[in-house]
C-alpha positions in Angstrom: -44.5 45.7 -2.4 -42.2 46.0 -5.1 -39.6 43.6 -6.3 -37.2 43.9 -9.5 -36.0 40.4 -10.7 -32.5 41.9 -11.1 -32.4 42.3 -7.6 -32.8 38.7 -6.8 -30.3 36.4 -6.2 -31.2 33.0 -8.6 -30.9 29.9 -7.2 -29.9 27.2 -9.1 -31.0 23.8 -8.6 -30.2 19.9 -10.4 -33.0 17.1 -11.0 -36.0 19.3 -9.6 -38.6 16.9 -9.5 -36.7 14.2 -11.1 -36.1 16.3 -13.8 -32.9 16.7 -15.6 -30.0 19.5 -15.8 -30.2 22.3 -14.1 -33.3 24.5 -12.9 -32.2 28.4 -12.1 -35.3 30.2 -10.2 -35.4 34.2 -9.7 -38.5 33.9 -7.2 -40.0 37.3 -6.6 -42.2 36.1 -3.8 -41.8 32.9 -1.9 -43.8 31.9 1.0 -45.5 35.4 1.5 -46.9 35.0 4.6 -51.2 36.0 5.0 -51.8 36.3 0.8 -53.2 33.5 -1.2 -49.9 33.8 -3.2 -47.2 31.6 -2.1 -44.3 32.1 -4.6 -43.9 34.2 -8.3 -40.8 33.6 -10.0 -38.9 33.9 -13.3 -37.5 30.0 -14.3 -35.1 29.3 -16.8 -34.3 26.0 -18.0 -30.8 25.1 -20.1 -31.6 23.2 -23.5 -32.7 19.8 -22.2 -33.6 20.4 -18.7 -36.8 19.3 -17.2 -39.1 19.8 -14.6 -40.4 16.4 -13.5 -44.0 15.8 -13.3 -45.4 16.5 -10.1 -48.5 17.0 -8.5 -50.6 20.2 -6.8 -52.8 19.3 -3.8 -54.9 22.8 -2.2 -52.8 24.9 -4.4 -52.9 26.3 -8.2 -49.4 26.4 -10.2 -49.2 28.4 -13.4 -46.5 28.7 -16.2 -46.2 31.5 -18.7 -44.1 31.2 -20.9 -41.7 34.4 -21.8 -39.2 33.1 -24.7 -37.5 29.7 -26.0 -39.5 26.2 -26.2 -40.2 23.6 -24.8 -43.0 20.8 -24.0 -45.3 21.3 -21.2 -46.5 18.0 -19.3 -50.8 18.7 -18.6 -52.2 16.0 -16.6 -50.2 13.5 -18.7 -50.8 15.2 -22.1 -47.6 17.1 -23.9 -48.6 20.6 -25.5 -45.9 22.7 -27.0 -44.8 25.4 -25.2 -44.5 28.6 -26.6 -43.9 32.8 -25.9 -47.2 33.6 -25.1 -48.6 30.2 -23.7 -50.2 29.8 -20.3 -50.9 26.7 -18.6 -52.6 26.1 -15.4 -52.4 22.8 -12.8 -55.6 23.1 -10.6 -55.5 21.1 -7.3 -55.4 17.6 -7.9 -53.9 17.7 -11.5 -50.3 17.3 -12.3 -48.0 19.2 -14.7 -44.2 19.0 -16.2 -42.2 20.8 -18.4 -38.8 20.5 -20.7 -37.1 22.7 -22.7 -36.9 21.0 -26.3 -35.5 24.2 -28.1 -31.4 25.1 -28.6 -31.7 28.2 -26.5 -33.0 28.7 -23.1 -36.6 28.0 -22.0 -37.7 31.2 -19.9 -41.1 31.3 -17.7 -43.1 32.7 -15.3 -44.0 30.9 -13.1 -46.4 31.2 -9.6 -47.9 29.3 -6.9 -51.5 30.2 -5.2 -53.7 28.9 -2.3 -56.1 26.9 -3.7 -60.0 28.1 -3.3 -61.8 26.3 -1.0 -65.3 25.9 -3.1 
């Protein structure tokens, strides 16, 4: 399977989570039926937007961050949020994230099964 983000229509979306402003998502992959990977996407968040926090229960969310800043919410604990900086909510834990910067907060981010251990 091949997908080009270009070729995805974004879908735009206010107070995800009970987050502020608006939330646009390029997903790549949603709900891929039979693959322990239900959605990949490319998020962008306008200068004070927010994700609100939320928690995973039998899945695993990650977000990588591509360009801007922001704060990223880790089981209650802020950590700056960087190009280059990956954080990952195992089942059970919570996360949430919020573009501090003047420009646009772009991520990756993705949604798996959780492993049954």
């Amino acid at each position: 399977m091949i997908k080009n983000v270009h070729d995805v229509i974004p879908e735009i979306a206010e107070g995800v989570r009970g987050g502020n402003g608006s939330v646009t998502a390029h997903k790549l992959l949603d709900l891929f039926p039979g693959s322990a990977i239900k959605s990949v996407g490319i998020v962008r968040l306008e200068p004070g937007a927010s994700v609100g926090e939320h928690s995973h229960q039998d899945e695993e969310d990650f977000y990588y961050c591509i360009s801007g800043t922001g704060v990223v919410v880790d089981n209650g604990s802020e950590h700056p949020f960087t190009p280059g900086t990956l954080q990952i909510t195992r089942s059970g834990e919570s996360q949430a994230i919020r573009n501090t910067g003047e420009t646009e907060l772009v991520f990756l981010g993705a949604l798996v099964a959780g492993l049954e251990i």
